[in-house]
C-alpha positions as CSV (number, residue, x, y, z in Angstrom):
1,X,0.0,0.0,0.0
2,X,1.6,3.7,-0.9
3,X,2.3,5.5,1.8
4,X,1.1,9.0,1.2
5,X,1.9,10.6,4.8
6,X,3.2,14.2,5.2
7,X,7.0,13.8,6.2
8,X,7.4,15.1,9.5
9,X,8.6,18.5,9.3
10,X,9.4,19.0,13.1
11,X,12.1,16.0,13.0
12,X,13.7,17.4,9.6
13,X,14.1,20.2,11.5
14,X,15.6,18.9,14.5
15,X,17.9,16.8,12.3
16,X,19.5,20.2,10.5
17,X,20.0,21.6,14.0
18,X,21.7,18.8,15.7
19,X,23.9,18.7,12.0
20,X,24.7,22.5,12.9
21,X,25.1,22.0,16.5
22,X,27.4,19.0,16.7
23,X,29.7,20.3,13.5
24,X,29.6,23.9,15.5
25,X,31.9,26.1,13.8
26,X,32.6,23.4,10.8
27,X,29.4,23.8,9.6
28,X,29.7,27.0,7.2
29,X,27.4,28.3,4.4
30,X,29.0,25.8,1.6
31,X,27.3,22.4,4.3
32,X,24.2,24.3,4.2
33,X,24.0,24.5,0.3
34,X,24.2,20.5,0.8
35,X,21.0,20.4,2.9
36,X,19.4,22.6,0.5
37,X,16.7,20.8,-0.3
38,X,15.9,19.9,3.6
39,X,15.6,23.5,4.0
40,X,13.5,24.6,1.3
41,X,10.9,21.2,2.2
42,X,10.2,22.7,5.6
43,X,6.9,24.7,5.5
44,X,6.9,28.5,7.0
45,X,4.7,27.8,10.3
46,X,7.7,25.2,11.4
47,X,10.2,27.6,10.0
48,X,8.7,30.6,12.5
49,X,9.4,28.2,15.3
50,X,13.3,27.2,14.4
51,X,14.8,30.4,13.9
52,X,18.1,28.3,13.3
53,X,16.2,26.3,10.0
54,X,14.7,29.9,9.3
55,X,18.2,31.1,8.8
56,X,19.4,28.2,6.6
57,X,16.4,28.6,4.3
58,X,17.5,32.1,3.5
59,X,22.0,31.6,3.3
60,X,20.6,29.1,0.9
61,X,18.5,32.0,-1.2
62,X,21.5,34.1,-0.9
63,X,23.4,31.3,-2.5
64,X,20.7,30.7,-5.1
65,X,20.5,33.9,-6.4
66,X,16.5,34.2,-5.1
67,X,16.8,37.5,-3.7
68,X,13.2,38.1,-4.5
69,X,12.4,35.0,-2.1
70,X,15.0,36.3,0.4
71,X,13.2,39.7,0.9
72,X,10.1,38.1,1.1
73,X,11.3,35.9,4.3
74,X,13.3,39.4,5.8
75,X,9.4,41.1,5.0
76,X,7.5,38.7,6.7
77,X,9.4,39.1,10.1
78,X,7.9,41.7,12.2
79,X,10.2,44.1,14.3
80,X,8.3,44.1,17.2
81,X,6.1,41.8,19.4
82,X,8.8,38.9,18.4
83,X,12.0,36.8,20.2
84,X,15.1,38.7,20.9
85,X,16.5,35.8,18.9
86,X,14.2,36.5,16.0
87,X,15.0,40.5,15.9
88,X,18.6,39.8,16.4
89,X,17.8,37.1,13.0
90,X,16.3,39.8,10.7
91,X,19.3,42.2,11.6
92,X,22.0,39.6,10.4
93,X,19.7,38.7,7.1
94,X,19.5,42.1,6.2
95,X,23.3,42.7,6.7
96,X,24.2,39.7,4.5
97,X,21.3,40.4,1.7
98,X,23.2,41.5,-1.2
99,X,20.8,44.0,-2.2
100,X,21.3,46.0,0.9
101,X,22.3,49.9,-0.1
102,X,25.7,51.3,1.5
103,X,22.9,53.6,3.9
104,X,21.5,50.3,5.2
105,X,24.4,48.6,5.5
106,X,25.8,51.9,7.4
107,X,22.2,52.5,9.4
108,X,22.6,48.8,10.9
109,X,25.8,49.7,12.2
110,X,24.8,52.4,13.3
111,X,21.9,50.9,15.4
112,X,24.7,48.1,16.8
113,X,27.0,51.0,17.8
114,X,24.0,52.7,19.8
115,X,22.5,49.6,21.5
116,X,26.0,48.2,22.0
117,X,25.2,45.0,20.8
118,X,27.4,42.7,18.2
119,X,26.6,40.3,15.2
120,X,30.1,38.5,15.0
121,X,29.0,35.9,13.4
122,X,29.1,37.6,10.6
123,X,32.4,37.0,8.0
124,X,33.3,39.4,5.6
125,X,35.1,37.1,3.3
126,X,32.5,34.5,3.7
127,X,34.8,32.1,2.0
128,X,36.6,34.4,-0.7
129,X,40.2,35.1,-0.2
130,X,39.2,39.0,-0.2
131,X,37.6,41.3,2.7
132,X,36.9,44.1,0.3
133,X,35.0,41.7,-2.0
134,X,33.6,39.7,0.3
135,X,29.6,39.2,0.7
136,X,29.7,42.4,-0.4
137,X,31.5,44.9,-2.6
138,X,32.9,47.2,0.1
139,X,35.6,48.4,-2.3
140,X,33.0,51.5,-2.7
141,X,34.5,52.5,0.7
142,X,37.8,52.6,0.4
143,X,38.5,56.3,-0.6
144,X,37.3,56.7,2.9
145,X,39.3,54.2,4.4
146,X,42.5,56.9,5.6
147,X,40.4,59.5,6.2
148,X,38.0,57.8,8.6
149,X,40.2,54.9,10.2
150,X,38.5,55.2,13.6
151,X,35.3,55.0,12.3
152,X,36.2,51.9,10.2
153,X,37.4,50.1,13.3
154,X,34.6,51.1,15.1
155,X,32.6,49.8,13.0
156,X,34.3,46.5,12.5
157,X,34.2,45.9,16.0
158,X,30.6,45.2,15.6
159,X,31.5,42.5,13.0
160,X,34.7,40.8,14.7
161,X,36.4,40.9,18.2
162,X,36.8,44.2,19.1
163,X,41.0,43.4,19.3
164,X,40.6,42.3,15.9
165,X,39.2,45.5,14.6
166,X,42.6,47.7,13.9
167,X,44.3,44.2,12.1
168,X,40.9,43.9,10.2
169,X,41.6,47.9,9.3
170,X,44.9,47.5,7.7
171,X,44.0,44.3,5.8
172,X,41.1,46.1,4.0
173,X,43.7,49.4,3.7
174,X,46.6,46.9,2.3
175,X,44.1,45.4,-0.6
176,X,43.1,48.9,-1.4
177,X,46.7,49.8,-1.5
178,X,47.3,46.7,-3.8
179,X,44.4,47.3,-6.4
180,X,45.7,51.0,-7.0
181,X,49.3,49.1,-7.5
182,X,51.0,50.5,-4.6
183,X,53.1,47.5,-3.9
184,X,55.0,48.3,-0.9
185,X,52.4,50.4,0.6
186,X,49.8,46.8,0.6
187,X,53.3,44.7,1.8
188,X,53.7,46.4,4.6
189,X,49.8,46.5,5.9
190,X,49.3,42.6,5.0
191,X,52.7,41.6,7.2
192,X,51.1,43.2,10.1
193,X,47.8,41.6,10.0
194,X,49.1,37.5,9.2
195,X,50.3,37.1,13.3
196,X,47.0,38.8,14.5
197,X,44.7,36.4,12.8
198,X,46.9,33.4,13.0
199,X,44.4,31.5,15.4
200,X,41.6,29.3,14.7
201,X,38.6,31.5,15.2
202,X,40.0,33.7,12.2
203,X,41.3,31.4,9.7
204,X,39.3,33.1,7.1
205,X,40.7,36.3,7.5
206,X,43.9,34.3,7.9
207,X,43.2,33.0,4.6
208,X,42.7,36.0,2.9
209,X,46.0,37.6,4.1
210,X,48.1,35.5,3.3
211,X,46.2,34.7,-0.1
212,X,47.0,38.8,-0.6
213,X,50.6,38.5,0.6
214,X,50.9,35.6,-2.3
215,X,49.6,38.2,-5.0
216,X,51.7,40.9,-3.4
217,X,54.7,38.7,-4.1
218,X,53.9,37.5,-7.6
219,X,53.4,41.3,-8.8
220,X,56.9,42.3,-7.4
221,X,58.2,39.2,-8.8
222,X,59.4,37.9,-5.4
223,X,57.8,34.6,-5.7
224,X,59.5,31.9,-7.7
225,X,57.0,29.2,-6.4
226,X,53.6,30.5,-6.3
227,X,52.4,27.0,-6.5
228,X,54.6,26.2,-3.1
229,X,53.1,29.4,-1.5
230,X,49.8,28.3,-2.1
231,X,50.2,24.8,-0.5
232,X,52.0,26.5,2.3
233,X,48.4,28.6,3.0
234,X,46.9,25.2,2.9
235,X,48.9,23.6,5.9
236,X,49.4,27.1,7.6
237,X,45.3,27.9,8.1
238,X,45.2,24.1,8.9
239,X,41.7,23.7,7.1
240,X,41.3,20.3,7.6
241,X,37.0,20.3,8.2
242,X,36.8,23.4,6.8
243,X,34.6,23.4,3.2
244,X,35.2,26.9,2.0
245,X,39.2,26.6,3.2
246,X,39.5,23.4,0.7
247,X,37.5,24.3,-2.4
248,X,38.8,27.9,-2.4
249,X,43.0,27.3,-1.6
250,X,42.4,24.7,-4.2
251,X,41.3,27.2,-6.8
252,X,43.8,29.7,-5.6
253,X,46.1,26.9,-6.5
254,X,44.7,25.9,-9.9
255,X,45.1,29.8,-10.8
256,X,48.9,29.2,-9.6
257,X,49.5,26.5,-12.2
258,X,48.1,29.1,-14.4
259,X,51.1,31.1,-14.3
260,X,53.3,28.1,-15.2
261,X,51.4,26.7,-17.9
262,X,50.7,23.4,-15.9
263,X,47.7,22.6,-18.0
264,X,47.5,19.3,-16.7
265,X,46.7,20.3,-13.3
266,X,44.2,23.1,-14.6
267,X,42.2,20.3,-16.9
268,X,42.5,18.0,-13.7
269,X,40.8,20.9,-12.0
270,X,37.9,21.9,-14.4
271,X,37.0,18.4,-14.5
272,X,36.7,17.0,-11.3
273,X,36.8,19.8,-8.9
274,X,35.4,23.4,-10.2
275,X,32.3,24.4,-9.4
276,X,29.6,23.2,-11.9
277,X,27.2,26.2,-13.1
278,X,24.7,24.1,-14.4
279,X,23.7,21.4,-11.9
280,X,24.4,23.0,-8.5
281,X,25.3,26.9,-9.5
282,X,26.0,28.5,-6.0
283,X,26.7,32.3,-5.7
284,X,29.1,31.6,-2.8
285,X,31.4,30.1,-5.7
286,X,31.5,33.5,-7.7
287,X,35.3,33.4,-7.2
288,X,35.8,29.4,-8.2
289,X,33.6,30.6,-11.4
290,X,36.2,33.1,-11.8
291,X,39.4,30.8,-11.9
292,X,37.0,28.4,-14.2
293,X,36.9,31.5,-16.5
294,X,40.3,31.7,-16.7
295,X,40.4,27.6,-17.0
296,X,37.9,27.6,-20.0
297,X,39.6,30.2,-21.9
298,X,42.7,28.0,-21.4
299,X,40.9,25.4,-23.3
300,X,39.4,27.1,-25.9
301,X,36.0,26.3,-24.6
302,X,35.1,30.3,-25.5
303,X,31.2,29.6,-25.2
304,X,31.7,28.4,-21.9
305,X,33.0,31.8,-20.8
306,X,30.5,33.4,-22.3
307,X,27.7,31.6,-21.0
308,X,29.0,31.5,-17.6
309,X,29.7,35.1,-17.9
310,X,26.2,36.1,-18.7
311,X,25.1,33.9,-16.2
312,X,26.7,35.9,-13.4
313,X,26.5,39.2,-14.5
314,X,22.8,40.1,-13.7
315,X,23.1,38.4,-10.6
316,X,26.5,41.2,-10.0
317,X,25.0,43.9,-11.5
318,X,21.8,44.0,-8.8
319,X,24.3,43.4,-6.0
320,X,26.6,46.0,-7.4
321,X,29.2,43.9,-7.2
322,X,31.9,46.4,-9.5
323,X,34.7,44.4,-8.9
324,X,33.5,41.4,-10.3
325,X,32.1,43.2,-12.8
326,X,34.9,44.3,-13.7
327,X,37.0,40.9,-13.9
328,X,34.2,38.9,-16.0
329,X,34.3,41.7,-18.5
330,X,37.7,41.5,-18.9
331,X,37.6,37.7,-18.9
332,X,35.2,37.6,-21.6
333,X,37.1,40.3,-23.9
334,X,40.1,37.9,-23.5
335,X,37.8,34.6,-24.8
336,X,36.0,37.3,-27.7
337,X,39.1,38.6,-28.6
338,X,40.3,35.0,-29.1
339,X,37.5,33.7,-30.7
340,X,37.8,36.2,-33.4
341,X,35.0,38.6,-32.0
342,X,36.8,41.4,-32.1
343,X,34.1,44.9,-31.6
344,X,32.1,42.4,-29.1
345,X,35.9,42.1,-27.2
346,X,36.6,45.8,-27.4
347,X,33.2,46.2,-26.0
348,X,33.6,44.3,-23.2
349,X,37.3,45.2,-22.5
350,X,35.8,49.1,-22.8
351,X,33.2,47.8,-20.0
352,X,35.9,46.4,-17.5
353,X,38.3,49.6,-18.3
354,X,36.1,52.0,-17.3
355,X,34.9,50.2,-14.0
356,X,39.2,49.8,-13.5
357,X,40.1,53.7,-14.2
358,X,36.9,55.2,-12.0
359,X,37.5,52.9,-9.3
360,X,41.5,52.5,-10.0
361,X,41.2,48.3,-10.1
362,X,44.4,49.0,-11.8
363,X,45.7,45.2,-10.5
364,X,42.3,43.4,-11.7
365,X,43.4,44.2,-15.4
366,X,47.2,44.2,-14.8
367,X,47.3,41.0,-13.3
368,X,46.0,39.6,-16.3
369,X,49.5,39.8,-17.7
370,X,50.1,37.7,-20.9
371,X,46.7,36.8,-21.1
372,X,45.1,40.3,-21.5
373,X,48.3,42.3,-23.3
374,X,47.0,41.3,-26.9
375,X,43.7,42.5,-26.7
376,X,44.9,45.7,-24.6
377,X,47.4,46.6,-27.6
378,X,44.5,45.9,-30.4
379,X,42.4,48.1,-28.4
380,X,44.5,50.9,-27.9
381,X,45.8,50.5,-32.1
382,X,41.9,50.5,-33.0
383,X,40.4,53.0,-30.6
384,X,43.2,55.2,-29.6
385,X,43.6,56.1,-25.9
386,X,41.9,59.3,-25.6
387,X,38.7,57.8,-23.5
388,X,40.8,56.6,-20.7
389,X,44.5,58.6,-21.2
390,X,47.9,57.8,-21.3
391,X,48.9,57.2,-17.8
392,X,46.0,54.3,-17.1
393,X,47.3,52.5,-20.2
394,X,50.8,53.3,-19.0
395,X,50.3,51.7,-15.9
396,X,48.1,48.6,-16.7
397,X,50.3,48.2,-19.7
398,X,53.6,48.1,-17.9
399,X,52.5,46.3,-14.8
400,X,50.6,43.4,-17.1
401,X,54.1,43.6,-19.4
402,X,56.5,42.7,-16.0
403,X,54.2,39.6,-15.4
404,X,54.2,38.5,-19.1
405,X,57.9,38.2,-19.0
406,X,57.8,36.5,-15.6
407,X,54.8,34.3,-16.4
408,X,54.8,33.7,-20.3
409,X,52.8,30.5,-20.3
410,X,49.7,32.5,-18.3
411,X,46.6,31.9,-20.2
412,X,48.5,30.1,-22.7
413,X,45.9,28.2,-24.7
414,X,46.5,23.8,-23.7
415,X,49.2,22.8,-25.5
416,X,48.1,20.0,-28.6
417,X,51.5,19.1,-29.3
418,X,50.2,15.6,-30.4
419,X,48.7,16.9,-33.3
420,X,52.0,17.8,-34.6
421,X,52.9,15.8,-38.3
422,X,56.3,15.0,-38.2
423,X,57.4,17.4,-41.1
424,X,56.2,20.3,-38.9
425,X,58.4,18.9,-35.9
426,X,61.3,18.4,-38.6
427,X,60.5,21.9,-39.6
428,X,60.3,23.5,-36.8
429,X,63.5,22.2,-35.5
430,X,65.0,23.8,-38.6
431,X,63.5,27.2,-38.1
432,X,64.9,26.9,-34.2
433,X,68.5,26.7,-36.4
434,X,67.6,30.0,-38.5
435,X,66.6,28.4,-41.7
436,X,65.0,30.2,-44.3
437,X,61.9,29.3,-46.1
438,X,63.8,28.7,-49.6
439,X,66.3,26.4,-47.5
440,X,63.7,24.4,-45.6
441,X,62.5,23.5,-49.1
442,X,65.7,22.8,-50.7
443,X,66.3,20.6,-47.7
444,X,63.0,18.4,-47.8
445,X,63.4,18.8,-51.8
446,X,59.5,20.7,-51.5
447,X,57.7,23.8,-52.9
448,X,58.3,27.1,-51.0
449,X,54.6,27.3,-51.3
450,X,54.5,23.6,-49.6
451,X,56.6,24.7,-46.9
452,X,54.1,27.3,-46.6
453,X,51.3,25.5,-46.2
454,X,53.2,22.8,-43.0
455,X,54.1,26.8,-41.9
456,X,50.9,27.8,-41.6
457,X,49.4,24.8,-40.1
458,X,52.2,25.0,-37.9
459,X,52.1,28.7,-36.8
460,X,48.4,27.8,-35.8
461,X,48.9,24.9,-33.9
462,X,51.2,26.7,-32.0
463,X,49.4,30.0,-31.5
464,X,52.3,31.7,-33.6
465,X,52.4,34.6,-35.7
466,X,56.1,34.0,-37.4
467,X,58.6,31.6,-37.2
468,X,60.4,33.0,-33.9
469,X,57.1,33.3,-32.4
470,X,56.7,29.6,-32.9
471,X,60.0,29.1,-31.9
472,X,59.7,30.8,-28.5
473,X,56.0,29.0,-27.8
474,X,57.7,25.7,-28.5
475,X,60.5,26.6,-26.2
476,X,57.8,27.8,-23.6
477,X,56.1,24.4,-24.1
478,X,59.0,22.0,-24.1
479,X,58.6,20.6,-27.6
480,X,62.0,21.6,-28.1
């Protein structure tokens, strides 16, 4: 006989807050994605009486992009007549709601700061190896940031231990410092803040300093191994039980083996442990989607980007969330620019500029290096400089031309060196000994116009544009 009895709603509940309450601080946002569907089955007169299942319901909104849904659930509290515990609820949902204006983020601070009350539960990062980009863009702030540093740590002291506040301070200061390129200026902030948060109950902000201090070092071309720094994070923030400390250092190490060209690593990566867009998309991943940008333009898989890009972008645009606005657009101009789209590139590229020069996120294009230098100098040939001046291209330009020459394989599309005849690898070895067109033929007894033809083919297999360009990438490659 089918059993057709209502599941009981009461025990699913119980069974997500004994999950939360035994895992205690191991259970973060990326665990409740996983119960998703526990959450969302539990009707709204049990959720009223399980604040904690209440809460779960709406990180898991958040996560799925149902901000509609989410203000609903933060409507349908009332602010009076209820629980401490359910007042003290609505003021963390409508901290963390990504549609929250600067003034509301500002007036609930405000309100903390008056009743003297805390919500430090609350983490910036939430996951992301960034406090400025965190659960929200707070990069909107940081002209302020010198001119207001008391307020800034007053503030923060609502968010974090009060202790914490001034090494909080200085690590937002040192990535501000970093994305207008001053180098020493962001060194010198970051050192401070990496002893202060070396303890357990701040491994994320941990995390992100040292994730920053790894940057820091690859733009001043101090750090022979990013790889080996990377792994060092891993063991040093001791994330064993921590979801968003795994999934994140391992992306921050995929993007590593970027800068080397270790393509088998990135392919081991986008297959079995990137986020997937299309079967569990998650908004807490918008940075994992961003090194699987960078992963898919590596393969050629150009419609990926795009799609991927297209799907983020309304969901960054209503949380005005510029900095990532900024990054996909430049992502996607690289992948157009590539795929023979060339206006549609300069469009984009012209989108992620002006974002970078208004908001000097000089580092979000200049760390592109190698990757975004061809579609720069195309732009800049085709359109002149005049809407954005010589000293931004200057800048980006030069700092994105110090990592191409340290990083020459970055974005490099995946080598196919299989596909390689054996006349092109005969050839090519002759061109790496300065022959000639007319005396590669004479050698093979050929046509100029057939050497032209294994030239061609060759030149495109290699991504070359003339025979010491293909002569270099095979170097870079180790095909010769």
């Amino acid at each position: 006989m089918e059993n057709n009895s209502e599941p009981d709603y009461s025990e699913i509940a119980k069974k997500l807050i004994k999950k939360i309450i035994n895992t205690s601080t191991d259970y973060y946002l990326i665990d409740y994605h996983k119960d998703r569907d526990l959450y969302y089955s539990i009707p709204p007169e049990e959720l009223k009486k399980n604040p904690i299942c209440l809460a779960g319901v709406c990180l898991n909104y958040i996560m799925d992009g149902e901000l509609d849904k989410l203000q609903a659930v933060i409507d349908s509290i009332p602010d009076d007549n209820v629980p401490y515990e359910i007042q003290y609820l609505k003021l963390g949902l409508k901290l963390i709601n990504p549609r929250i204006t600067w003034k509301g983020f500002i007036d609930i601070i405000e309100y903390l700061k008056k009743t003297k009350t805390s919500i430090n539960n609350i983490v910036l990062t939430v996951g992301r190896p960034s406090i400025l980009n965190g659960f929200n863009d707070f990069s909107r702030i940081c002209p302020l940031l010198e001119s207001r540093k008391k307020l800034f740590i007053e503030d923060l002291s609502c968010l974090y231990d009060k202790s914490l506040a001034p090494a909080i301070y200085n690590l937002c200061l040192s990535e501000w410092n970093y994305l207008k390129n001053c180098l020493i200026d962001a060194e010198i902030l970051v050192s401070r803040t990496i002893k202060q948060f070396d303890k357990d109950s701040e491994r994320r902000l941990l995390f992100a300093a040292l994730y920053l201090q790894s940057k820091i070092l690859i733009a001043q071309e101090k750090n022979p191994r990013p790889e080996a720094y990377i792994e060092n994070i891993r063991k040093y923030v001791k994330e064993k039980g921590h979801a968003e400390f795994s999934y994140n250092i391992d992306a921050a190490q995929t993007l590593c083996s970027m800068l080397n060209g270790d393509t088998e690593k990135i392919v081991e990566w986008l297959k079995n442990d990137s986020p997937n867009e299309f079967s569990d998309f998650n908004m807490l991943d918008t940075w994992r989607y961003m090194v699987k940008l960078r992963a898919y333009i590596i393969v050629e898989n150009y419609a990926a980007v795009i799609a991927l890009v297209e799907k983020l972008r309304p969901l960054l645009e209503e949380g005005k969330r510029h900095m990532d606005m900024c990054e996909i657009d430049m992502l996607n101009a690289i992948a157009l620019f590539r795929a023979n789209q060339k206006e549609i590139a300069f469009k984009a590229l012209y989108r992620s500029l002006k974002i970078a020069k208004r908001r000097q996120y000089y580092r979000i294009i200049a760390d592109e290096g190698e990757g975004v230098l061809p579609v720069l100098n195309a732009f800049i040939k085709e359109k002149g400089i005049d809407s954005f001046g010589q000293e931004f291209f200057t800048l980006i330009i030069e700092e994105a031309r110090k990592l191409s020459l340290k990083y020459p394989l970055y974005l490099k599309p995946k080598a196919n060196t299989t596909s390689l005849t054996k006349m092109e690898k005969e050839i090519l070895n002759l061109l790496e000994r300065g022959k000639s067109t007319d005396e590669i033929a004479g050698y093979f007894l050929i046509s100029n116009n057939t050497v032209k033809y294994h030239l061609k083919n060759l030149y495109a297999k290699l991504n070359a544009g003339n025979a010491t360009g293909a002569v270099w990438e095979a170097r870079l490659r180790g095909i010769l």
